[in-house]
Structures are given as structure tokens and as C-alpha cells.
C-alpha positions in Angstrom: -29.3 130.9 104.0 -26.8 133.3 103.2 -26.7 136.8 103.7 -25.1 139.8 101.7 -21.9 140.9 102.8 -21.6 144.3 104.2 -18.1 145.9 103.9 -16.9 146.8 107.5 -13.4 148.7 107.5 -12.6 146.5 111.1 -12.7 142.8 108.6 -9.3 144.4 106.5 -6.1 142.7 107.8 -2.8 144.3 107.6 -0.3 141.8 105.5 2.8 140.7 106.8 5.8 142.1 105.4 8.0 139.5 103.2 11.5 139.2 102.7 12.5 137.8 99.5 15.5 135.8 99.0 17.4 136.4 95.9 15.8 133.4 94.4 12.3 134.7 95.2 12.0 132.1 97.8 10.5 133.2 101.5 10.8 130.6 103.5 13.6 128.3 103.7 12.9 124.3 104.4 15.0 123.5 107.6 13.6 119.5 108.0 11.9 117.0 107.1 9.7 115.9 109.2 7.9 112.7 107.8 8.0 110.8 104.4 4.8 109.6 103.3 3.6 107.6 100.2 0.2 108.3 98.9 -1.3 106.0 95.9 -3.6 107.6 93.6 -5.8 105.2 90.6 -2.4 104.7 88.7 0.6 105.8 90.0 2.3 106.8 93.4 3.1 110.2 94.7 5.9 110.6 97.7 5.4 113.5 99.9 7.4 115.2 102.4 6.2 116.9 105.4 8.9 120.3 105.7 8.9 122.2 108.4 10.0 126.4 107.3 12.3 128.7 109.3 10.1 131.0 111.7 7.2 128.2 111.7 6.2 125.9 114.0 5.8 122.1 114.2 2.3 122.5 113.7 2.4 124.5 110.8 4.9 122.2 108.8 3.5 121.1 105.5 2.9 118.4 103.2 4.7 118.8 99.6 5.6 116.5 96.7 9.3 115.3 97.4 10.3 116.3 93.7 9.9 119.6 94.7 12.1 119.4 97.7 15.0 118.4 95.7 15.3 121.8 93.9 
């Protein structure tokens, strides 16, 4: 069962603060990881596991390798 939600001031989180490149992009891609090819019903999609400046291994993540060529 659920229950109603009950505001509580202690649940709010402070965001980080972001720095934007002059391209809007936060996080720059420093390596590539793994290369992956996934199969879907009718076509094929290669993915690219990135890790990001200031992240660790374990936080690298999966993206379409199209978009890594930007």
C-alpha cells in the first residue's frame, strides 16, 4: 500500500553547482571504456561506454556512439 507523502523540509537536497562550457556542455568525455553492439528487432545500435572528467569508473556510462562523434 502506499502512503501519502508528507512534506519534511530535511528530504530537500541542495544541487550542485554546474559549470558550463561555452558549448553548454558540463562534463567532458575523457575515454572510452568499452564498445558494445546491441541488436534490436531490425537494426543494430553501437554503444560506447564514456567515462566524464571528475567521475569515476563506476559511474561511466553507456551512450550511442553517434553521439560521441560530435
Amino acid at each position: 500500500m502506499l502512503r501519502r507523502y508528507r512534506s519534511d523540509p530535511s528530504h530537500v537536497l541542495e544541487p550542485d553547482a554546474v559549470e558550463l562550457n561555452p558549448d553548454l556542455s558540463y562534463e567532458e568525455p575523457i575515454m572510452i571504456l568499452d564498445r558494445e553492439v546491441k541488436r534490436l528487432q531490425n537494426k543494430t545500435v553501437s554503444l560506447v561506454k564514456v567515462l566524464r572528467r571528475n567521475h569515476k569508473e563506476e559511474e561511466a556510462t553507456w551512450e550511442p556512439e553517434e553521439t560521441m562523434r560530435e
